[in-house]
C-alpha positions as CSV (number, residue, x, y, z in Angstrom):
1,X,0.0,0.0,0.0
2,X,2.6,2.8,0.9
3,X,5.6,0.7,-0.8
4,X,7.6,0.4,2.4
5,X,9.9,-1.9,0.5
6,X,12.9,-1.8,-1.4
7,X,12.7,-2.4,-5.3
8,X,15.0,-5.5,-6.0
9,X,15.6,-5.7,-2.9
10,X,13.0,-7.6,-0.6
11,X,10.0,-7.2,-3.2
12,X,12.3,-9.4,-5.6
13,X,10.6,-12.4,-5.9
14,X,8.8,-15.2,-8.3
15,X,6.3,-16.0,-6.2
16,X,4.7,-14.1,-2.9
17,X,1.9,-16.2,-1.4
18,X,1.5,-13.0,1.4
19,X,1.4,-10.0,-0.8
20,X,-2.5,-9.6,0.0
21,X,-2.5,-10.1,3.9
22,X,-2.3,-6.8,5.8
23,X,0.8,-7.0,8.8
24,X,-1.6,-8.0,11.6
25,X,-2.9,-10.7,9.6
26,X,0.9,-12.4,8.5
27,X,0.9,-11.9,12.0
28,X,-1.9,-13.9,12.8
29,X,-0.3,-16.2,10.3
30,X,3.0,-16.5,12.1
31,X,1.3,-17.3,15.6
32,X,-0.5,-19.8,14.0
33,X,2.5,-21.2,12.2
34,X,4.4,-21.4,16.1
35,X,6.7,-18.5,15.2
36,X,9.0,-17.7,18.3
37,X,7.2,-14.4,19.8
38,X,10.3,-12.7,20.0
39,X,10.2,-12.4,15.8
40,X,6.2,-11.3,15.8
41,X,6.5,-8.8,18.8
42,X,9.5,-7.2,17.3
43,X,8.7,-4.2,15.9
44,X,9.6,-3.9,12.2
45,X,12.5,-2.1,11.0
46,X,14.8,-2.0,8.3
47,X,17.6,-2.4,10.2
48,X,19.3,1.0,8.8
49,X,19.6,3.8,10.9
50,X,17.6,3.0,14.2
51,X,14.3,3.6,14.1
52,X,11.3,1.3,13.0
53,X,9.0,1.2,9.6
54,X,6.3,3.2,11.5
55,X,8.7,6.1,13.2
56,X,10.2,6.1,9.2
57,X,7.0,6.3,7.3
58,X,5.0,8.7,10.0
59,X,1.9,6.7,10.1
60,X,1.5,3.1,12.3
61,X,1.0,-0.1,10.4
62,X,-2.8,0.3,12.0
63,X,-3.6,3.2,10.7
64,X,-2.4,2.1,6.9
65,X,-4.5,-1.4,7.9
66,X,-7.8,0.9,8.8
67,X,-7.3,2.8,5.5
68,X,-7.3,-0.3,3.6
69,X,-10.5,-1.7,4.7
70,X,-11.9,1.5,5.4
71,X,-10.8,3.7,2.9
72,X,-10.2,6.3,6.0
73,X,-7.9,6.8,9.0
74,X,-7.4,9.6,11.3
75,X,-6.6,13.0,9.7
76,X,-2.7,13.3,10.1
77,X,-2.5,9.8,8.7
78,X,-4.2,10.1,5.8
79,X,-2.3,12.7,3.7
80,X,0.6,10.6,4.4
81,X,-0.5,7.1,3.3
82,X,-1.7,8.9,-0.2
83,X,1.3,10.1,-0.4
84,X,3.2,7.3,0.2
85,X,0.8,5.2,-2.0
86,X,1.3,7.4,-5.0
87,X,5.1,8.1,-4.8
88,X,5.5,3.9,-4.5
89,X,3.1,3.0,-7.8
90,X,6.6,2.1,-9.5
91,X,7.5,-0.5,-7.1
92,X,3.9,-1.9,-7.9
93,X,4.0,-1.7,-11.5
94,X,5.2,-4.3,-14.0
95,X,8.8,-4.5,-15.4
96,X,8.1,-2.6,-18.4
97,X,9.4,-4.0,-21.5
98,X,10.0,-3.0,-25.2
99,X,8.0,-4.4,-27.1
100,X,8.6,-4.8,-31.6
101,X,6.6,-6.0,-34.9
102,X,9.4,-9.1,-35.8
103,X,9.8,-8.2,-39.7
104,X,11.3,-10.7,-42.4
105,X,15.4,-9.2,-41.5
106,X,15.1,-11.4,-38.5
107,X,14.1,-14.5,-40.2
């Protein structure tokens, strides 16, 4: 939703059987799974320059979860999960690719 993820980086993948789930439900999925609490109560964080996903973005992984199913969240958080949202569409996008009508040269 607000692209908190680095492009090729950790949204490189072939296959990513969570991308729909909000964070409280991986969670969900993780306690139900048996992983150690000490993984789902950490709070998230990209590990670069001390502070978690949620002091970095400005909004709480609540608030973006409430504007998902809501379409609305509280008034500070809003401006900043559009924001976020639009300035991320690349990372969401297809690879674009060129494309070319194959003529008889190539034959």
């Amino acid at each position: 939703m607000v692209g908190y993820t680095t492009k090729w980086g950790d949204s490189a993948y072939d296959f990513n059987p969570i991308s729909n789930f909000t964070v409280s439900e991986v969670l969900l999925i993780g306690e139900y799974l048996g992983v150690p609490d000490k993984i789902i109560k950490k709070a998230p964080n990209d590990g670069l320059g001390g502070q978690t996903d949620e002091e970095k973005m400005g909004v709480t992984y609540k608030q973006i979860e409430e504007y998902i199913e809501t379409g609305k969240t509280n008034s500070e958080a809003m401006p900043v999960i559009e924001r976020l949202n639009k300035s991320s569409m690349h990372k969401r996008k297809s690879i674009p690719t060129y494309t070319f009508e194959r003529t008889n040269y190539l034959k």
